[in-house]
Gaussian input, Z-matrix of N, CA and C with variables (Angstrom, degrees):
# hf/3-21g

backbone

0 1
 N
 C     1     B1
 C     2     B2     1     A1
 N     3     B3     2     A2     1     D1
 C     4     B4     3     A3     2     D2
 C     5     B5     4     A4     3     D3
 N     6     B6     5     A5     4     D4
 C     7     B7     6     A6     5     D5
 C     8     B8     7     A7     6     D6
 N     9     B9     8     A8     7     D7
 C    10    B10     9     A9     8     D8
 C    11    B11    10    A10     9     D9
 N    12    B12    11    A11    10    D10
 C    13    B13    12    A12    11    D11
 C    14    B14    13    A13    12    D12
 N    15    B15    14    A14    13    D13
 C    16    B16    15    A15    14    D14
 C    17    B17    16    A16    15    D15
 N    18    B18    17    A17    16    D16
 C    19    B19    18    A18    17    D17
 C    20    B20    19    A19    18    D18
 N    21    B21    20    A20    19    D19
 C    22    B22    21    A21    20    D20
 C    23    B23    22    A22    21    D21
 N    24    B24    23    A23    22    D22
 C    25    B25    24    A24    23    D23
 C    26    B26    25    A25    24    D24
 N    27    B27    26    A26    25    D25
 C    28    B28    27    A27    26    D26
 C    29    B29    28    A28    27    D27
 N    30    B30    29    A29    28    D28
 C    31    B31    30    A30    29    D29
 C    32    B32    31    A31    30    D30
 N    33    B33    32    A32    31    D31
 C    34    B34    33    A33    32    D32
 C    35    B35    34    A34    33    D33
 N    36    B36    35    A35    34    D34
 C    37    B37    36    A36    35    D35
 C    38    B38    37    A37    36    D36
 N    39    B39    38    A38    37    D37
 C    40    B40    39    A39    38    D38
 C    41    B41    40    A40    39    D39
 N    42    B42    41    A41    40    D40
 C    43    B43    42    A42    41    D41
 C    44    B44    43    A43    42    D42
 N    45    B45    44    A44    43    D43
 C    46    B46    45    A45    44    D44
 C    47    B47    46    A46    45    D45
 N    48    B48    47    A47    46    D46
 C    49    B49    48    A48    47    D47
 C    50    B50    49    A49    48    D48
 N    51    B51    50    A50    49    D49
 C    52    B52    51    A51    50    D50
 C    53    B53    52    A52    51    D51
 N    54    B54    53    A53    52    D52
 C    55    B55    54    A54    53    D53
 C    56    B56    55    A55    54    D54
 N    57    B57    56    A56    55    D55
 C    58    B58    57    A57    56    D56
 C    59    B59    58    A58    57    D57
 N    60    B60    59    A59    58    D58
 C    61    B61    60    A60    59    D59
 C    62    B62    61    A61    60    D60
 N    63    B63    62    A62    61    D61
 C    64    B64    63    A63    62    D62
 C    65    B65    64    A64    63    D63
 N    66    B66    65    A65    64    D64
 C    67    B67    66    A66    65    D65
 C    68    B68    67    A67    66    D66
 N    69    B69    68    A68    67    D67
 C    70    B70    69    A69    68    D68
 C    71    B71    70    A70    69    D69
 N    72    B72    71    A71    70    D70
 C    73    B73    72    A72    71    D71
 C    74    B74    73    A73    72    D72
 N    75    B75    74    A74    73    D73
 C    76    B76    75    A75    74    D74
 C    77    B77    76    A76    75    D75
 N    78    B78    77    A77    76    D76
 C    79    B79    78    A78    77    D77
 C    80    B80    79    A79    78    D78
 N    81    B81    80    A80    79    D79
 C    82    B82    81    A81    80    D80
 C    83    B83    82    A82    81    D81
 N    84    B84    83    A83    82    D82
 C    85    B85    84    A84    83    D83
 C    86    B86    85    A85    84    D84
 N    87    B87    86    A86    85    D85
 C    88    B88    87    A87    86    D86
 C    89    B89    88    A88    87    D87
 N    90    B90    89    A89    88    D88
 C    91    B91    90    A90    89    D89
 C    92    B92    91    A91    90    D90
 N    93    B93    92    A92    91    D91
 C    94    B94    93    A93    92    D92
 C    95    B95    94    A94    93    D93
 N    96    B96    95    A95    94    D94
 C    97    B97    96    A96    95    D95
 C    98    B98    97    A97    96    D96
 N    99    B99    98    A98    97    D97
 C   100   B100    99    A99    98    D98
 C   101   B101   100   A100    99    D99
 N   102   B102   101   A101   100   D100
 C   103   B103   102   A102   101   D101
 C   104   B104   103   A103   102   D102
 N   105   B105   104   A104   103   D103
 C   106   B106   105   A105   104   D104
 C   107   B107   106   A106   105   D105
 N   108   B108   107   A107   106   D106
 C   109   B109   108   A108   107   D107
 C   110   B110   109   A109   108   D108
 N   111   B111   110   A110   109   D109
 C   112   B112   111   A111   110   D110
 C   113   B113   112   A112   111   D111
 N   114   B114   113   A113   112   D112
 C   115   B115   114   A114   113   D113
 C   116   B116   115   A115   114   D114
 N   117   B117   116   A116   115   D115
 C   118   B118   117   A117   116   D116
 C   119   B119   118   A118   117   D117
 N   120   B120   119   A119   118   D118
 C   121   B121   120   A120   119   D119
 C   122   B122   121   A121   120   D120
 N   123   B123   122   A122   121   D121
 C   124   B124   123   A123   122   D122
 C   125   B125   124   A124   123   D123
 N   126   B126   125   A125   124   D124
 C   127   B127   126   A126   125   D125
 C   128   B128   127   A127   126   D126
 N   129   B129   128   A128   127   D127
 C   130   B130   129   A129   128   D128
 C   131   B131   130   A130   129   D129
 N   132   B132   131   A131   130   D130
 C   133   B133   132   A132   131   D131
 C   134   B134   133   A133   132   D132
 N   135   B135   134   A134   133   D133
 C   136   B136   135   A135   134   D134
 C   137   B137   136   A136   135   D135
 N   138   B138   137   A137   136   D136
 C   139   B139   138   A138   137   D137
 C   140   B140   139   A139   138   D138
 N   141   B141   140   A140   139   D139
 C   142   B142   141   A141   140   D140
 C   143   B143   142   A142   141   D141
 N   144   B144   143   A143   142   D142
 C   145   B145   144   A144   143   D143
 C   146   B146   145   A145   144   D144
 N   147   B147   146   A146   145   D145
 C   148   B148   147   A147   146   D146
 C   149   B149   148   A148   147   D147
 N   150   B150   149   A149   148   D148
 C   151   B151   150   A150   149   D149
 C   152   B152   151   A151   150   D150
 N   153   B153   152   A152   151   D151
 C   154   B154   153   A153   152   D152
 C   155   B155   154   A154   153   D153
 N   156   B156   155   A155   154   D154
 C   157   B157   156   A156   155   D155
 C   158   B158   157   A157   156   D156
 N   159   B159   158   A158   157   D157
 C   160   B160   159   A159   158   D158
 C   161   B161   160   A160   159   D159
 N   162   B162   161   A161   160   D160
 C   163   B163   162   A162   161   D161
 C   164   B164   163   A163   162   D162
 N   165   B165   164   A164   163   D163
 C   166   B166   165   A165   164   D164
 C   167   B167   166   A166   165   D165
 N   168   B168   167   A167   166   D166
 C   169   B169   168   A168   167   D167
 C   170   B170   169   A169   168   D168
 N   171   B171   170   A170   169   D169
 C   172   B172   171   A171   170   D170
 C   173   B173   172   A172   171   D171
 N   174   B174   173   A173   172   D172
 C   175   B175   174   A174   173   D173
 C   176   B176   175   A175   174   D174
 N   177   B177   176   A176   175   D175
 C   178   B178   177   A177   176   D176
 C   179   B179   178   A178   177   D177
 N   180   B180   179   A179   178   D178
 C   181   B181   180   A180   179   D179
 C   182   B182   181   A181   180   D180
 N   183   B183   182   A182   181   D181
 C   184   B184   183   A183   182   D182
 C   185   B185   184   A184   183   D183
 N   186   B186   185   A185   184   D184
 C   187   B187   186   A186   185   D185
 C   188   B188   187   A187   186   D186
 N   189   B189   188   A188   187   D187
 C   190   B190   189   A189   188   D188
 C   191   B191   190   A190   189   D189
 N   192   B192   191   A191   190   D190
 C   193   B193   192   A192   191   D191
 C   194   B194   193   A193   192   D192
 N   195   B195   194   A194   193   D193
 C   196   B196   195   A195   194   D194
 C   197   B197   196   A196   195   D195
 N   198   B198   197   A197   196   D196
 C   199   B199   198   A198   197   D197
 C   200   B200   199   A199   198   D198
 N   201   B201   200   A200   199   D199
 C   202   B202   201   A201   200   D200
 C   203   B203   202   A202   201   D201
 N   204   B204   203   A203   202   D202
 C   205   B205   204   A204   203   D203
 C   206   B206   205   A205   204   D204
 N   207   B207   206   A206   205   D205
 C   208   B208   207   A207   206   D206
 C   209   B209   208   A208   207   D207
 N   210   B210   209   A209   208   D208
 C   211   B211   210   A210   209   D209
 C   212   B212   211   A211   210   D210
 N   213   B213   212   A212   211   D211
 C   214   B214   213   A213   212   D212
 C   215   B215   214   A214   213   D213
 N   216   B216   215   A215   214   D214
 C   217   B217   216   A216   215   D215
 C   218   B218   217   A217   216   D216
 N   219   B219   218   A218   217   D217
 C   220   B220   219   A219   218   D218
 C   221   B221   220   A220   219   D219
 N   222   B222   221   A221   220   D220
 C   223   B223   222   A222   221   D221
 C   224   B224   223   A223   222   D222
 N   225   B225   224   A224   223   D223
 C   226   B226   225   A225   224   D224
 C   227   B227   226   A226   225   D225

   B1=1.4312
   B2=1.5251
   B3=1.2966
   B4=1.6221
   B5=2.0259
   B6=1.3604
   B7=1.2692
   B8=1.2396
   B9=1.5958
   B10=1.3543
   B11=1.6748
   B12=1.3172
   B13=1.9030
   B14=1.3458
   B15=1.5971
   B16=2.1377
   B17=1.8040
   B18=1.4281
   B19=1.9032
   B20=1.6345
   B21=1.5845
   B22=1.6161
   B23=1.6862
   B24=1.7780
   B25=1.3889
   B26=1.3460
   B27=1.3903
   B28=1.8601
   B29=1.6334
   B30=0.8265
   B31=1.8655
   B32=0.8632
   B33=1.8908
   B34=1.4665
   B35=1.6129
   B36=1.0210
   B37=1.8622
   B38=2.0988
   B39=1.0648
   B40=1.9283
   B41=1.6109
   B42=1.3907
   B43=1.6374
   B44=1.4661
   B45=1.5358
   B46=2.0617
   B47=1.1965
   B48=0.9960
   B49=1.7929
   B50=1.6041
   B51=1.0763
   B52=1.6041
   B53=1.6874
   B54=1.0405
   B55=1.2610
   B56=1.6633
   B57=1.0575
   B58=1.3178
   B59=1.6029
   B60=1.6428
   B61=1.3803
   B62=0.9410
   B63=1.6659
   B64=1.5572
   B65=1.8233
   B66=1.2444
   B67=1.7792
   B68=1.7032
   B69=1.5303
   B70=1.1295
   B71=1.8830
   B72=1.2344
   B73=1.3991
   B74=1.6131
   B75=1.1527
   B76=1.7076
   B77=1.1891
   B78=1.1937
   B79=1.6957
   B80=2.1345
   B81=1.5359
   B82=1.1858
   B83=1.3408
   B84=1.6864
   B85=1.5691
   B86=1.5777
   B87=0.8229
   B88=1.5773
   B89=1.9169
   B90=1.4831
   B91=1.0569
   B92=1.6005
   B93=1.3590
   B94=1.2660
   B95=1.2734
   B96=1.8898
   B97=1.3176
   B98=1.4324
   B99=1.8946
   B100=1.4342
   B101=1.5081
   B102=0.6452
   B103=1.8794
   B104=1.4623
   B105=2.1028
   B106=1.3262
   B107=2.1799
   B108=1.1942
   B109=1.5408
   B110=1.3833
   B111=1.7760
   B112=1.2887
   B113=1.5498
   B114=1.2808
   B115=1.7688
   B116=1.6221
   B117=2.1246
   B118=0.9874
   B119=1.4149
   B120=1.3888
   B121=1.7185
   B122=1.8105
   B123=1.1988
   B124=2.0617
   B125=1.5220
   B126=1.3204
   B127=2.1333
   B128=1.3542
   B129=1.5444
   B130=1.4906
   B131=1.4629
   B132=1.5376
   B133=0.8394
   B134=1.9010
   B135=1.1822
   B136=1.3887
   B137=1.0322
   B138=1.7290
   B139=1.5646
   B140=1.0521
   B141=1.3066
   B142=2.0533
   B143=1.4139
   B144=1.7586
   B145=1.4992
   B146=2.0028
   B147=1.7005
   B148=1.4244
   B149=1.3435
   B150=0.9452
   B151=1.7418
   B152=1.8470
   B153=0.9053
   B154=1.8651
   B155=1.3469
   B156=1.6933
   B157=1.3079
   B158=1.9042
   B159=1.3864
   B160=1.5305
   B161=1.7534
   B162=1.5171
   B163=1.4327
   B164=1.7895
   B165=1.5798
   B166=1.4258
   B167=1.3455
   B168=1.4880
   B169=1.9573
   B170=1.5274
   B171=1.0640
   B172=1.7036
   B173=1.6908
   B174=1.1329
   B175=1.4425
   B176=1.8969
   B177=1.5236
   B178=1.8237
   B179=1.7180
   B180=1.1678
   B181=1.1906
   B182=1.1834
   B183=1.2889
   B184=1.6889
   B185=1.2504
   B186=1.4713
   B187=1.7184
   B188=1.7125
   B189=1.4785
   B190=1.6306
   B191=1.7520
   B192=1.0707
   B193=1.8964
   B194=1.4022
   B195=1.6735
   B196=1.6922
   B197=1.6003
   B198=1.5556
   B199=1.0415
   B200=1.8725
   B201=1.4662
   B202=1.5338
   B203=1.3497
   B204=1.3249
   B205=1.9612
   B206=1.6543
   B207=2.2420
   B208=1.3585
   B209=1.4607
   B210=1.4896
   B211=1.2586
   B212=1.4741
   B213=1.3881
   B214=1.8729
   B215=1.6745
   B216=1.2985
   B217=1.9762
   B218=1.5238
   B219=1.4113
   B220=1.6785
   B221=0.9653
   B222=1.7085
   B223=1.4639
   B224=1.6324
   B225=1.6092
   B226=1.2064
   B227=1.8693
   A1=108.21
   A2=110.44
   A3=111.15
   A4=93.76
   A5=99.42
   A6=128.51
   A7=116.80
   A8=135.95
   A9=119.31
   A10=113.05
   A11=106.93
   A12=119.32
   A13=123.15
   A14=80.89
   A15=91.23
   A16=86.75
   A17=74.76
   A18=86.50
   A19=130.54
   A20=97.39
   A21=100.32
   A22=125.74
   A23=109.33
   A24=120.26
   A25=121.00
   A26=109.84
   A27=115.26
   A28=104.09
   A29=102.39
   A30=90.90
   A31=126.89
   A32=106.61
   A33=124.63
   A34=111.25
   A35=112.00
   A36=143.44
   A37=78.49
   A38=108.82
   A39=102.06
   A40=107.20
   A41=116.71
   A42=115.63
   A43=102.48
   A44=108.47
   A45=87.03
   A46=156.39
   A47=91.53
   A48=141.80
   A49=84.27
   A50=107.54
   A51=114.88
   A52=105.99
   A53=127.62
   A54=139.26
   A55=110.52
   A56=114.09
   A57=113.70
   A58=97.96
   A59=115.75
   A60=117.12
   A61=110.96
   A62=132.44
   A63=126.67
   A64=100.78
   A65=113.25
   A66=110.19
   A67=78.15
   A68=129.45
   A69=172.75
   A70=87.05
   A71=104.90
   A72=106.68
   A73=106.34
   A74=129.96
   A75=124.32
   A76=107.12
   A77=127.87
   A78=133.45
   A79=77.84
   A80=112.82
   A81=135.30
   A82=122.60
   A83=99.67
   A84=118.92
   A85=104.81
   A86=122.68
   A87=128.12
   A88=108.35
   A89=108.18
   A90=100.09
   A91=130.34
   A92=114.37
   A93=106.00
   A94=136.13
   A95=95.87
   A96=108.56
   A97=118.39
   A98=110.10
   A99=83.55
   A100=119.62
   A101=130.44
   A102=140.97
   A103=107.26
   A104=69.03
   A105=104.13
   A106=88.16
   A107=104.45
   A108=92.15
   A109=127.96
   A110=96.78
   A111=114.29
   A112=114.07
   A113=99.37
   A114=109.39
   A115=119.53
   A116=119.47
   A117=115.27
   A118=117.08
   A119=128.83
   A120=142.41
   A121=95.62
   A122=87.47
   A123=80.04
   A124=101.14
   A125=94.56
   A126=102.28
   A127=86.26
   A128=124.13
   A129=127.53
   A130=86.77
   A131=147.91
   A132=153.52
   A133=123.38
   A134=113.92
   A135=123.01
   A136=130.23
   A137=122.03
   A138=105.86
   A139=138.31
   A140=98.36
   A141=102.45
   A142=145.23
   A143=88.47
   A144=110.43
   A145=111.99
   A146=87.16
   A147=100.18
   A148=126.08
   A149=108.00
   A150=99.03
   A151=119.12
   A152=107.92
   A153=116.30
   A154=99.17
   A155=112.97
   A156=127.96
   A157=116.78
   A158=90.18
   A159=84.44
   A160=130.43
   A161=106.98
   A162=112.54
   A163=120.40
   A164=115.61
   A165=136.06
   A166=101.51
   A167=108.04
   A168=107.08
   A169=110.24
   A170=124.68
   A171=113.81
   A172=87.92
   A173=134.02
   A174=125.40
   A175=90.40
   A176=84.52
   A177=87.93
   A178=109.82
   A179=134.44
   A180=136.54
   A181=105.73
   A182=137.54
   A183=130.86
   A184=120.23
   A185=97.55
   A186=111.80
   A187=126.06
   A188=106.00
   A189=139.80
   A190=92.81
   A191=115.36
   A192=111.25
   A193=104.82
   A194=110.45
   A195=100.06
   A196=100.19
   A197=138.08
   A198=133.04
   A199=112.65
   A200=102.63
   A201=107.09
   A202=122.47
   A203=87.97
   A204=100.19
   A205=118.15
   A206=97.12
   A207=119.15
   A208=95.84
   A209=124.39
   A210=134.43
   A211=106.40
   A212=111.02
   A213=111.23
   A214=104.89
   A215=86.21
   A216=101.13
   A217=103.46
   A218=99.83
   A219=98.66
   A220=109.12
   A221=115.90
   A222=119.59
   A223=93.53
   A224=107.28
   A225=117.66
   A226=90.19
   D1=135.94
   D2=-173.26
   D3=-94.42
   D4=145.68
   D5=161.79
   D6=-78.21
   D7=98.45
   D8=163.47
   D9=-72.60
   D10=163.35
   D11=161.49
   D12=-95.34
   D13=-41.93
   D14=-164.09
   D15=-124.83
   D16=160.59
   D17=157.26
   D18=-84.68
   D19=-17.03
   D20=155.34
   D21=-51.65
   D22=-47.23
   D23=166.43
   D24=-44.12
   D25=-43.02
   D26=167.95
   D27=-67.54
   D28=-50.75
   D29=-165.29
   D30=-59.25
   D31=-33.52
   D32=169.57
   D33=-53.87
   D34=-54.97
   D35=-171.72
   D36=-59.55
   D37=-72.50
   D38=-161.21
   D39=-63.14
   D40=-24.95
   D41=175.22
   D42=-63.08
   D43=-81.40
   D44=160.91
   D45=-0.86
   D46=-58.02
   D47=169.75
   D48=-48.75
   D49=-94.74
   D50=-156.52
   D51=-62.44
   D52=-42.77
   D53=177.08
   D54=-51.25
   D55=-20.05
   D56=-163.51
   D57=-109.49
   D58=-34.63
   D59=167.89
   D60=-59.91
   D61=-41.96
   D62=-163.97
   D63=-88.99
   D64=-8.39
   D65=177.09
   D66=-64.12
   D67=-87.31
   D68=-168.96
   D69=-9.13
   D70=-65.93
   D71=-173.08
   D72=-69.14
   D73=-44.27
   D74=167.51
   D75=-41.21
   D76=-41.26
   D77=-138.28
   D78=-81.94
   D79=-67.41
   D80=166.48
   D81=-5.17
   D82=-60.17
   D83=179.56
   D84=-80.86
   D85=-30.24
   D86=178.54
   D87=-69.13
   D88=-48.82
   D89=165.49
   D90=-68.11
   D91=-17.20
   D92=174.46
   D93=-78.37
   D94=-24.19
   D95=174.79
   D96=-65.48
   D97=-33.78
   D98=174.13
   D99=-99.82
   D100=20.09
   D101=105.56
   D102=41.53
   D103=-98.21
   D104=-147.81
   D105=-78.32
   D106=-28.32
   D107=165.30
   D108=-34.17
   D109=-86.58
   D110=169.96
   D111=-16.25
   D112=-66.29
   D113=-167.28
   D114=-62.81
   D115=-19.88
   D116=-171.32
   D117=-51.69
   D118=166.38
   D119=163.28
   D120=-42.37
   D121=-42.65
   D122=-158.57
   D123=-67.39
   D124=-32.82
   D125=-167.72
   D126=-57.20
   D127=-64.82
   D128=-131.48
   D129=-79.05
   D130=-45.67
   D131=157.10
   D132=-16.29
   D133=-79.78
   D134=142.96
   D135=-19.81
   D136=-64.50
   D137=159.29
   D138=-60.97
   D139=-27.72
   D140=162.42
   D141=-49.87
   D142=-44.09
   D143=171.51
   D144=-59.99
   D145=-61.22
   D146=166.68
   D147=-42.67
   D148=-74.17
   D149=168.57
   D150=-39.89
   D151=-62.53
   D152=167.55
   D153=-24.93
   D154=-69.18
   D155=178.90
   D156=-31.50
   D157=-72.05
   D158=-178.29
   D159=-70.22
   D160=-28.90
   D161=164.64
   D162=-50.49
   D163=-41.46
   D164=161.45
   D165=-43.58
   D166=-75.58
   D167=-176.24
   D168=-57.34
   D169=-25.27
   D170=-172.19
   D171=-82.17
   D172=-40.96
   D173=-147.10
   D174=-73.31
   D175=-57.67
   D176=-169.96
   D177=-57.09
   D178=-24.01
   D179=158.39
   D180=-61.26
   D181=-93.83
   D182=174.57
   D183=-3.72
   D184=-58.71
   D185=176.95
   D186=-43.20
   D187=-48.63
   D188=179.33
   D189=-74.03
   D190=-53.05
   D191=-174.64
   D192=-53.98
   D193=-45.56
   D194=-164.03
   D195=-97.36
   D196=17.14
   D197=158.75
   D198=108.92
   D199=-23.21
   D200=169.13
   D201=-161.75
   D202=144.83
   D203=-152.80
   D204=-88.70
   D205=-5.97
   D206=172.53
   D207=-119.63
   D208=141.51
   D209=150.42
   D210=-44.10
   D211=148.09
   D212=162.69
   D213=-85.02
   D214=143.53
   D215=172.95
   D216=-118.26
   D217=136.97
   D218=172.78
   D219=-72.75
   D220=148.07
   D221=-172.64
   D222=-101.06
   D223=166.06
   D224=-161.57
   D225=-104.52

């Protein structure tokens, strides 16, 4: 527990105080906004495609490494 002397020592100590709550709440609002980013239709959208995207390129690459990009089917 800190000992104050003066009442300047408190005020100093409560300007802090508040300064550090109102960093605290920006920091807050900043996180929410990207939030609400993350979470938009277009965001969630985008990662979807993207992902699709890269599973497609790994497959068709895989495909080209082991020599064919269709399984063989026995013909009748």
């Amino acid at each position: 527990m800190k000992i104050y002397n003066s009442y300047e020592e408190v005020d100093h100590d409560l300007k802090i105080l508040k300064l550090q709550t109102e960093i605290n709440k920006e920091k807050m609002k900043i996180n929410v906004e990207d939030i609400k980013e993350d979470l938009s239709p277009i965001s969630i959208v985008s990662g979807i495609v993207s992902s699709i995207a890269k599973k497609a390129f790994i497959l068709k690459a895989v495909g080209k490494i082991l020599g064919s990009s269709k399984p063989n089917v026995l013909k009748r």
